[in-house]
C-alpha positions as CSV (number, residue, x, y, z in Angstrom):
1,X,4.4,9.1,16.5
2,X,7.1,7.1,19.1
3,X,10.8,7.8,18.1
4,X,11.1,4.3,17.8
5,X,8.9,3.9,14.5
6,X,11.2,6.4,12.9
7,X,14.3,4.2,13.1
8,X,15.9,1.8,10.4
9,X,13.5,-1.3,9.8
10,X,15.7,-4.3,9.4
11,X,14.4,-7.0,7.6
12,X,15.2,-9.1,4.3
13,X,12.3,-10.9,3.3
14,X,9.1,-8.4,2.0
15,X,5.9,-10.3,1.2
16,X,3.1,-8.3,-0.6
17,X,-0.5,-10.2,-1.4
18,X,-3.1,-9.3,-3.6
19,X,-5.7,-9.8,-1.5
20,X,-9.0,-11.5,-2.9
21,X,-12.4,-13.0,-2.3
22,X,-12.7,-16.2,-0.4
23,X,-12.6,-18.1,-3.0
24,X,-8.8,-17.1,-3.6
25,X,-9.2,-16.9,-7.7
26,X,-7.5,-13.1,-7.4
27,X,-5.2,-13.5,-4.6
28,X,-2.0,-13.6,-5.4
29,X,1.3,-13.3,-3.3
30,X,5.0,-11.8,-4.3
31,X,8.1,-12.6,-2.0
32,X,11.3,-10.6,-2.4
33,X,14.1,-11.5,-0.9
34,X,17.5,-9.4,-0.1
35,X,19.9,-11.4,-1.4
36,X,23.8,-11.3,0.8
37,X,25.3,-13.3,-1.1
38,X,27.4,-12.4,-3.6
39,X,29.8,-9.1,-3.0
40,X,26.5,-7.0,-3.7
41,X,23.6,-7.4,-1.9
42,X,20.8,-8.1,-4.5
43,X,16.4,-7.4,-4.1
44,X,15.4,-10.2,-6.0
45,X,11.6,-11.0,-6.5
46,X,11.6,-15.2,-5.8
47,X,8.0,-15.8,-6.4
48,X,4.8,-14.5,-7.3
49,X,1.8,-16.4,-7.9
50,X,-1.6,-16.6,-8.2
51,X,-1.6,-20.3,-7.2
52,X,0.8,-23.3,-6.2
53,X,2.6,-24.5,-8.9
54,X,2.1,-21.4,-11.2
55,X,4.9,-22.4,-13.8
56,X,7.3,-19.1,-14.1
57,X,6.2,-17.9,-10.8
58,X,9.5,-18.6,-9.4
59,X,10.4,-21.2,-6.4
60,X,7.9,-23.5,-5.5
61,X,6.4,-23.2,-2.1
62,X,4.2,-26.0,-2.6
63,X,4.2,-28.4,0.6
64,X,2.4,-31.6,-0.3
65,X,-1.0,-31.6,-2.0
66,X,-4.3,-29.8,-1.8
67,X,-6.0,-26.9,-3.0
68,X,-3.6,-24.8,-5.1
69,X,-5.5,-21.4,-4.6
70,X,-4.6,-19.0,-2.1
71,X,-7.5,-19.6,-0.2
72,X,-7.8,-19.1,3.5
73,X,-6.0,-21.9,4.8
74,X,-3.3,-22.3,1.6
75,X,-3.0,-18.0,2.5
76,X,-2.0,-19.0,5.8
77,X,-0.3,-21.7,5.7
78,X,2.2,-19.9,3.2
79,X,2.7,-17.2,5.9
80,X,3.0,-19.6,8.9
81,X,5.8,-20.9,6.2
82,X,7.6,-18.0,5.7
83,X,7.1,-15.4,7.8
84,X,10.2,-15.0,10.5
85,X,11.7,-12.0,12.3
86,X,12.9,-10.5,8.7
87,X,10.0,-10.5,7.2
88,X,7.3,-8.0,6.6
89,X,3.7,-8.5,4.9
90,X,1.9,-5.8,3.0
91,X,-1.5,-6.8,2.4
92,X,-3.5,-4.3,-0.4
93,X,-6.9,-4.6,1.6
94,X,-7.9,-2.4,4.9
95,X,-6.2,-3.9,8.3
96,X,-8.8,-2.0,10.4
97,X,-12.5,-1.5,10.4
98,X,-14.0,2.0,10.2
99,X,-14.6,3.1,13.8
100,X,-18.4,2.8,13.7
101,X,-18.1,-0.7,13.2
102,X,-14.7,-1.2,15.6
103,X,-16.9,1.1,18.2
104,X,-18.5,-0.7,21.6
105,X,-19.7,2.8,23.1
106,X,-23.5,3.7,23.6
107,X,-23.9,5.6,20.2
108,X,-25.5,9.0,20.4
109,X,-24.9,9.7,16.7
110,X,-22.3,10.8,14.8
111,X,-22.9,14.4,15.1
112,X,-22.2,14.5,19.0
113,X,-19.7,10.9,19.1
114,X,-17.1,11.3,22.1
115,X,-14.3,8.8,19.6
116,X,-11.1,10.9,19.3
117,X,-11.2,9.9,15.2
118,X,-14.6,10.3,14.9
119,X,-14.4,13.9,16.2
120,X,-11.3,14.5,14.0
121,X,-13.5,13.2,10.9
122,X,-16.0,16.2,11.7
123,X,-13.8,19.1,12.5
124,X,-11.6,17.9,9.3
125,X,-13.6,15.9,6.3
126,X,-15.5,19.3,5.2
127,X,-12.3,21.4,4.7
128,X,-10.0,18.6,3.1
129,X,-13.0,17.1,0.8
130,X,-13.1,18.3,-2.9
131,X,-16.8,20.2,-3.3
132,X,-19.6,17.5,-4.5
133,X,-21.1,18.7,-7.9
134,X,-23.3,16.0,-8.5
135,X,-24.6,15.5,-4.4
136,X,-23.6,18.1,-2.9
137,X,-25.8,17.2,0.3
138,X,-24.0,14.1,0.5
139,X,-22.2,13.6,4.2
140,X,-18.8,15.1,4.5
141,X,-18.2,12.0,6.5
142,X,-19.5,8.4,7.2
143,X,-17.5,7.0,9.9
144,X,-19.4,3.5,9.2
145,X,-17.9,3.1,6.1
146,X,-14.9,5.1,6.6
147,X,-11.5,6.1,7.8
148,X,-9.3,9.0,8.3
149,X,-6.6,7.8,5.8
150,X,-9.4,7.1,3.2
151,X,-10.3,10.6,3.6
152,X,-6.8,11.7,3.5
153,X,-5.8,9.6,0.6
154,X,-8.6,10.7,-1.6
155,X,-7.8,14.4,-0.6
156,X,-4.4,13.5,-2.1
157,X,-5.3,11.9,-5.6
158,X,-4.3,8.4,-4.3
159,X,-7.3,6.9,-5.5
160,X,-8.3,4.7,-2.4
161,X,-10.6,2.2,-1.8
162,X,-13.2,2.8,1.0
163,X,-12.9,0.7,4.0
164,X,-16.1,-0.6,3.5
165,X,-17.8,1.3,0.4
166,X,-19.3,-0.7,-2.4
167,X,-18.2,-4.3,-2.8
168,X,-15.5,-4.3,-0.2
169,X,-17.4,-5.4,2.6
170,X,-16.3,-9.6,2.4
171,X,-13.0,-8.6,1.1
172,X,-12.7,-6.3,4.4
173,X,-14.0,-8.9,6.8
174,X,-11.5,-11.7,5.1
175,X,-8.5,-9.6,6.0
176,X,-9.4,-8.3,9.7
177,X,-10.0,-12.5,9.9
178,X,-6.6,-13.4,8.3
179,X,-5.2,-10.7,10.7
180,X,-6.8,-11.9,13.5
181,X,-5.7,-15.5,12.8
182,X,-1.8,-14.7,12.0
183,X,-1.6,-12.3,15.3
184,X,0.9,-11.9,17.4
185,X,3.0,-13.6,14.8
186,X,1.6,-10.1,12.4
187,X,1.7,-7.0,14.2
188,X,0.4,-4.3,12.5
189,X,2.5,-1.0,12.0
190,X,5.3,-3.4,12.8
191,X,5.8,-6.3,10.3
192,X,2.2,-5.5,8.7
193,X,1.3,-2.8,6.8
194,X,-1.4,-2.2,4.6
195,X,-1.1,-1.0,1.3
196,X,-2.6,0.2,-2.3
197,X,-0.7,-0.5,-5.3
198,X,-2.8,2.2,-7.3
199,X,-1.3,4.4,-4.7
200,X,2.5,3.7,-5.3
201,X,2.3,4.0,-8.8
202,X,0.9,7.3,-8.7
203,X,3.1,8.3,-6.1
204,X,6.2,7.2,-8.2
205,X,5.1,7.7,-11.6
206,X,2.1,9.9,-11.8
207,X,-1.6,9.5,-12.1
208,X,-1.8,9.3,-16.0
209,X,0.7,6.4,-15.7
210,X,-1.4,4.6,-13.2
211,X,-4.6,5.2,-15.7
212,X,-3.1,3.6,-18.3
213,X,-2.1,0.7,-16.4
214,X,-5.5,-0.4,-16.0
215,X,-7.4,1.4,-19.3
216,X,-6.1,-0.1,-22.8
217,X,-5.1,-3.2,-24.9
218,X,-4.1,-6.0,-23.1
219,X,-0.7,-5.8,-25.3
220,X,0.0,-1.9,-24.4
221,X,-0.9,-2.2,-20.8
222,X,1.4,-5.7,-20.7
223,X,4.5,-3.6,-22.4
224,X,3.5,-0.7,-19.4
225,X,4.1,-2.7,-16.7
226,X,7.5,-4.4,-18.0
227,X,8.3,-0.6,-18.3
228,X,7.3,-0.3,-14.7
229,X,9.2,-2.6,-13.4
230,X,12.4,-2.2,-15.1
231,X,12.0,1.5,-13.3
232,X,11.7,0.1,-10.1
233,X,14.8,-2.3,-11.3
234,X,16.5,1.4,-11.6
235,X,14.7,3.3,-8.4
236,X,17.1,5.0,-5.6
237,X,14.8,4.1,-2.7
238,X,18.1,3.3,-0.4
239,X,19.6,6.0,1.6
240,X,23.0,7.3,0.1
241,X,25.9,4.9,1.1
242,X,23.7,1.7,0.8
243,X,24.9,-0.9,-1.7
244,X,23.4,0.3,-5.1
245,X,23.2,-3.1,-6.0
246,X,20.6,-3.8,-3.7
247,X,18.2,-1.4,-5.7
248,X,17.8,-3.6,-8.9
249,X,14.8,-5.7,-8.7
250,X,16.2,-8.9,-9.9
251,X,13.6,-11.3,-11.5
252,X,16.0,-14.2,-10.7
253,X,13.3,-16.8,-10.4
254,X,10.2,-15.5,-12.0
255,X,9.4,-15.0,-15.9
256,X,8.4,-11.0,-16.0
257,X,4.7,-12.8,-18.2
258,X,4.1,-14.1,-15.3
259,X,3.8,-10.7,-13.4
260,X,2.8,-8.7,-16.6
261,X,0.0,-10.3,-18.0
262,X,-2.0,-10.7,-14.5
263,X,-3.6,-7.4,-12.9
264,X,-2.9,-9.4,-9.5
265,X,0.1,-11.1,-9.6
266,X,1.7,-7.3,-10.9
267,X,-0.3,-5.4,-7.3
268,X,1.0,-8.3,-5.4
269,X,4.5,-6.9,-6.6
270,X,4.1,-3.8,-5.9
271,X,2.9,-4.3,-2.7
272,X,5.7,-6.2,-2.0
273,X,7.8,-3.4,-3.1
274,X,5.9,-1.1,-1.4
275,X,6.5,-3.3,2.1
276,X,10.3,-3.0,0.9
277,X,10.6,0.8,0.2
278,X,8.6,1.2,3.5
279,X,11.4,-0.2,5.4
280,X,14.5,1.5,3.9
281,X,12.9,4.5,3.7
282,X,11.3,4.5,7.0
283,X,8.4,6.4,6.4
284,X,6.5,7.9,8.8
285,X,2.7,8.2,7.9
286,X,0.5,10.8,7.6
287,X,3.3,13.1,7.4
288,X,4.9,11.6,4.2
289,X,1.6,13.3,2.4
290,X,2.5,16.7,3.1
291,X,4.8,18.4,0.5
292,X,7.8,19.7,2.4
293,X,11.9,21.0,1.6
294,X,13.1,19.0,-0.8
295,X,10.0,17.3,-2.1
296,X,9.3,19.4,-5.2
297,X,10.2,17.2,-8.4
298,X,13.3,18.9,-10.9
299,X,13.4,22.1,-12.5
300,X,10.7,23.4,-9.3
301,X,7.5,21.9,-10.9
302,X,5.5,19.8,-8.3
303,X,4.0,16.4,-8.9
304,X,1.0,16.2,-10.5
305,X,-0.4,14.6,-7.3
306,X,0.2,17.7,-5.3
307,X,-2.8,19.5,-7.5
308,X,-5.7,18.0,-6.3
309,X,-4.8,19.8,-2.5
310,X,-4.5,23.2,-4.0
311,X,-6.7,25.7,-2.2
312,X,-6.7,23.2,0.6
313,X,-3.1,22.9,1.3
314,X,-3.3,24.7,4.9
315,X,-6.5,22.4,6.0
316,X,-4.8,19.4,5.0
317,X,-1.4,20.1,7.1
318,X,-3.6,21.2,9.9
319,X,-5.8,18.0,9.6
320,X,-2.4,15.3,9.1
321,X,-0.6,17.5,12.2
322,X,-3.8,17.0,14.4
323,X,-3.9,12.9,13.0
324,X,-0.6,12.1,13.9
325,X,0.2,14.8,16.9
326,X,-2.9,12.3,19.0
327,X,-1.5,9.1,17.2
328,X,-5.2,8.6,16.1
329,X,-4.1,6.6,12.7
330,X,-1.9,3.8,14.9
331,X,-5.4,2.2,15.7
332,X,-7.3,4.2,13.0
333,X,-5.1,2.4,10.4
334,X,-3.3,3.9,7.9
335,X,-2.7,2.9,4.2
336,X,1.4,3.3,3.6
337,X,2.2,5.4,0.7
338,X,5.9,6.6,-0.9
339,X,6.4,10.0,0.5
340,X,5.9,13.2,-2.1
341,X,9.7,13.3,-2.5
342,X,10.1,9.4,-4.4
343,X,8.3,10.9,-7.1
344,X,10.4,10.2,-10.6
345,X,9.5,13.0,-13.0
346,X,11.9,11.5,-15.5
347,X,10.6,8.0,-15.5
348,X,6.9,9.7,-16.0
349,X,7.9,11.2,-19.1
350,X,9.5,8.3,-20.3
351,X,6.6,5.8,-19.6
């Protein structure tokens, strides 16, 4: 990785969408904003929505009239609106296409493919990948419907979606479209990253949190994710010195209902926090999944996440070192996730 994506990312605007189908019924968008002026700085969350004119769902955006879902052209329209050089967009659906499908090469078969990723999938996918009970002569690797980081991130617990498995293929062709159409104003790696709020979550709370966030009552899942975000009110994701004001996540101008009570207003939040921890934190990418000094959680236990790589710790490092040592995951794509050490063992127990 250049020395220049490990330095300070300065913006003050972080977008995050839920990304949906078409027909924009579950996309939703969160925008917060750093907020200078008062003798703090302040991360307030401004709006999240699932449509214009969602009442609670903090300022309005809404320019004129027309259809009030986020569908394509409402989607981008809102970015053309706010997007500027302080501004960056996570997005929870895959940037990139599997490299099968990206691929313009005579194909001689995956077995003997000259692609760089495409040979790291074979020397790599067998040793990382938990042993199949159920198929066990299932493919290691299908580069058609894969990518490294979905290999990587399942290796890891993080629970990702693949690229294009079951049911994500029009949700993956909508965003490489919305990409297309937003470039060079969205420039990926740069001012758009790609995201999974399942990921975060289990990355700063554990896995068992992130279960119960989706598997319950409506009313104990609801009270969870208030819980969840007043932790992220309280996390220390800014390097030591930085204002410690500008850590609580202010819901000046939203009702927390809104963000609660809706699976994909609450991902377009944390995608938005994501987009914002990203940036202060300057993470780097495949690196951040390898446990390293400092990244074991109090009293020398390790995160719960860090179990599903034992017995494969030494194959992972070798397969993240050989991923970012040839850059492969700048085109690849890569699915930005808090490094081991934000983990919060003590907001785990508490939740």
């Amino acid at each position: 990785m250049t020395e220049g994506a490990h330095q300070a990312r300065a913006f003050t605007r972080y977008i995050g969408i839920n990304l949906g189908g078409g027909r924009g019924k579950s996309t939703a968008v969160a925008r917060l904003e750093i907020d200078n002026e008062g003798e703090t700085p302040r991360l307030q969350l401004a709006e999240a929505r699932v449509r214009r004119g969602h009442r609670g769902g903090g300022e309005d955006s809404h320019d004129g009239h027309g259809d009030p879902l986020f569908r394509d052209d409402v989607l981008i329209e809102y970015l053309r609106r706010w997007v500027d050089d302080d501004t960056v967009v996570a997005i929870n659906a895959p940037l990139t296409l599997p490299p099968c499908i990206r691929c313009q090469l005579p194909c001689p078969g995956v077995s003997e493919c000259p692609v760089p990723v495409v040979g790291w999938m074979r020397a790599h996918a067998s040793r990382i990948a938990e042993r199949r009970r159920s198929d066990p002569g299932k493919p290691a690797v299908t580069p058609y419907t894969q990518r490294a980081v979905d290999l990587l991130l399942t290796c890891a617990g993080l629970k990702p979606r693949e690229s294009l498995g079951q049911g994500m293929g029009p949700l993956s062709a909508r965003a490489a479209y919305l990409r297309r159409v937003l470039s060079p104003r969205l420039r990926l790696h740069e001012n758009l990253i790609e995201v999974h709020p399942p990921a975060t979550v289990i990355r700063l709370f554990g896995a068992s949190v992130e279960h119960r966030l989706r598997h319950g009552t409506a009313e104990a899942i609801w009270a969870l994710r208030k819980r969840v975000l007043a932790e992220l009110s309280d996390a220390a994701l800014l390097e030591p010195g930085d204002a410690a004001g500008a850590r609580a996540l202010a819901l000046a101008y939203v009702w927390p209902e809104v963000v609660v009570r809706s699976p994909h207003v609450f991902d377009a939040v944390i995608a938005a926090y994501t987009a914002f921890a990203w940036a202060w934190e300057r993470w780097r990418g495949p690196r951040d999944l390898i446990d390293g000094p400092g990244s074991e959680a109090e009293g020398g236990a390790r995160p719960e996440r860090s179990e599903h790589m034992e017995g494969r710790g030494a194959a992972v490092a070798d397969a993240i070192e050989s991923l970012d040592r040839d850059a492969l995951w700048l085109e690849d794509g890569w699915i930005w996730v808090p490094p081991v050490r934000s983990y919060k063992p003590e907001a785990s127990r508490v939740l």
